[in-house]
N, C-alpha and C positions, 0 to 999 in steps of 0.2 A: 123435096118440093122446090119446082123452079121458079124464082122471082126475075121478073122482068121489072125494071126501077122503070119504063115508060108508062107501064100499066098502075102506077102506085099501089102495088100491091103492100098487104098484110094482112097476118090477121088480128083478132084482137078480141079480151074478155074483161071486163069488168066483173069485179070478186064481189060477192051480193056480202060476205063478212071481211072485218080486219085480219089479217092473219100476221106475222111476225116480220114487224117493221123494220127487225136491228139484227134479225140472222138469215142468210137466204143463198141458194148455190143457182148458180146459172149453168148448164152443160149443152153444148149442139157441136153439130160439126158443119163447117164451113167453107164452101168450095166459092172465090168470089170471080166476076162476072166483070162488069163494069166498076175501073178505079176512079172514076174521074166523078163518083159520088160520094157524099158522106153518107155510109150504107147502116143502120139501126140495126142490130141484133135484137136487141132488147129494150123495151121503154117505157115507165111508169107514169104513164098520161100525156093525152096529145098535147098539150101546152108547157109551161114549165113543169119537170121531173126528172127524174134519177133516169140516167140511161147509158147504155153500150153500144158505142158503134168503132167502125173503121173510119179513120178522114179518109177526107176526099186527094187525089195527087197535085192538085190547085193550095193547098192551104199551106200556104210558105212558112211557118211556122214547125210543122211537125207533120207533113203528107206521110200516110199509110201506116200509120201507125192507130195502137188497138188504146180506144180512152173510155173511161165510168166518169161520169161527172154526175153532179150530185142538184136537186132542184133547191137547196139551197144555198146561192151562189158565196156564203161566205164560209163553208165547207172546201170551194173551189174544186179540183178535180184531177184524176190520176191519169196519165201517158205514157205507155211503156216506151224503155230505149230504141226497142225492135221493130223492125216496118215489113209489114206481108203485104208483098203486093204480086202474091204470086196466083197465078190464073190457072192451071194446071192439075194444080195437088189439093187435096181436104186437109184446113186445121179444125183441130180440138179445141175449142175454145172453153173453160172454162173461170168462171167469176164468182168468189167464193168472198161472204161478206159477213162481220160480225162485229158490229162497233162495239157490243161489251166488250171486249178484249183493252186489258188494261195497257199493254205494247200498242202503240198507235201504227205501228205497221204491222201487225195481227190484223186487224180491222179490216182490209182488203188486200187481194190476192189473185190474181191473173196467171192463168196457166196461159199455153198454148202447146198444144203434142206433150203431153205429161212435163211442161218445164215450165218452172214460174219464171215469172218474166220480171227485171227490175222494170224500172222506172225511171224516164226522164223529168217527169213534174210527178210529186207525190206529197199532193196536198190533204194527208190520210183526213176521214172525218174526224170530230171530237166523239171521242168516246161516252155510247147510249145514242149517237145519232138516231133519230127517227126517218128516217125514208119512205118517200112513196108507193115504194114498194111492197105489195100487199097491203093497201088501200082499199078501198070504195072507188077505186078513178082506171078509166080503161088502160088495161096493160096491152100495149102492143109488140107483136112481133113482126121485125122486117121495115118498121116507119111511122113516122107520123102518120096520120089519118087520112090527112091529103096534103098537098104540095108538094114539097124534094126530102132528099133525103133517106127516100126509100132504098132498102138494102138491093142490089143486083146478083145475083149467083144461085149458090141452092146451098140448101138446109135440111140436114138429116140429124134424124135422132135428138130430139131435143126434149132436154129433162128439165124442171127447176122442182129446188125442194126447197119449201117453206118451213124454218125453222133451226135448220141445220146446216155448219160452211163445212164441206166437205171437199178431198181434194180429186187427182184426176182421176184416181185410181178405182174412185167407183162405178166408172164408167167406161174406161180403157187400159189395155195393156203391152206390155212393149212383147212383141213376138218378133225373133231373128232381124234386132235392131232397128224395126219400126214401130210405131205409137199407130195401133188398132183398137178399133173399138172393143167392147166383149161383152157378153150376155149383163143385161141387169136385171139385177135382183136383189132383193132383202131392206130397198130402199125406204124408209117414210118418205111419204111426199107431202104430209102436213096437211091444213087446211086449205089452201090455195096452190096446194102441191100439182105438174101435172106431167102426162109424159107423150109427148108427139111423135110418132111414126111415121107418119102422112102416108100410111100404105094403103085406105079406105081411098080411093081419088071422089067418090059421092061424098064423103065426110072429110074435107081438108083439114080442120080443126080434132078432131076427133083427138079427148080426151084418152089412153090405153093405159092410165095410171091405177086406173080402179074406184077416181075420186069424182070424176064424172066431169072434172073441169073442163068444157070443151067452149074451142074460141072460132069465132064466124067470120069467115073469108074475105076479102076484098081485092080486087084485080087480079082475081086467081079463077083456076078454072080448073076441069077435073082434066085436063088433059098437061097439065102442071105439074102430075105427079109424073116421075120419068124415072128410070133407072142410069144409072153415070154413064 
């Protein structure tokens, strides 16, 4: 699915139950577009909440680099060492999160191409953290609601499981020394589990998890769906 960051596009579903606020995996793959925005992957409600994005190449601090911050600002927030700012190629993204875990760096976990990433700020939550994640409050993918921020590039294959941190392996695999996707299956996807294809272009949202979670479009259009 192509996001255009002019068009503030995303989409986005509010979960009618709570589903599992302390274990949860994030999977998509990522091919980015414009760097000169902070681009959302992933977001647990338009105003303050837990979210994933790329900076922007303006933020003097840490441009192009992959961060989770947390809507409780005294949690503070994680920044890998690594900066993608490449326009070309698809990464694996995935964000794999379990604050039971008594190891406070157990608690979160950032792949990208089957390799976990350290961290230049690793400010893990306190262990039981509750997150707005799997709430009652609109989950966005691709940005905020409106304003900036909105992600640029496209987005394929996008899974999250409610319940379970899982790593990349459920969703990719290395063939003749690349990091490719591969069939999934045999996943739970949980209560608020869901799994995005975007291959319906009349159904941008369109739930294929089996769980029916499906999320409604914004600055998207059915001619959005493209092949690479």
């Amino acid at each position: 699915l192509r996001f255009e960051d002019g068009d503030n596009p995303y989409l986005s579903r509010t979960p009618s139950s709570t589903g599992n606020r302390r274990t949860f995996t994030v999977s998509c793959w990522v091919k980015r577009g414009n760097l000169n925005v902070t681009s959302y992957i992933f977001k647990a409600n338009t105003g303050t909440g837990d979210g994933l994005a790329f900076r922007d190449s303006t933020t003097a601090t840490d441009p192009f680099t992959l961060y989770w911050f947390f809507s409780d600002t005294a949690q503070g927030s994680i920044t890998t060492n690594a900066v993608f700012r490449d326009t070309t190629n698809w990464y694996h993204v995935v964000l794999a999160v379990d604050t039971t875990q008594a190891t406070s760096s157990n608690r979160v976990k950032i792949y990208v191409n089957g390799t976990q990433q350290s961290f230049d700020i690793a400010n893990y939550p306190s262990q039981n953290y509750d997150s707005t994640v799997n709430t009652q409050v609109a989950h966005l993918i691709g940005g905020y609601a409106s304003g900036n921020s909105h992600f640029d590039g496209y987005l394929a294959e996008y899974n999250f499981i409610d319940g379970t941190a899982l790593d990349p392996t459920s969703f990719g695999e290395t063939k003749n020394g690349v990091w490719i996707p591969k069939a999934i299956s045999g996943l739970t996807y949980g209560t608020n589990g869901f799994r995005l294809t975007f291959a319906d272009s009349s159904s941008l949202g369109d739930d294929t998890s089996g769980n029916g979670n499906d999320f409604t479009s914004s600055g998207l259009a059915s001619t959005d769906v493209v092949l690479d």
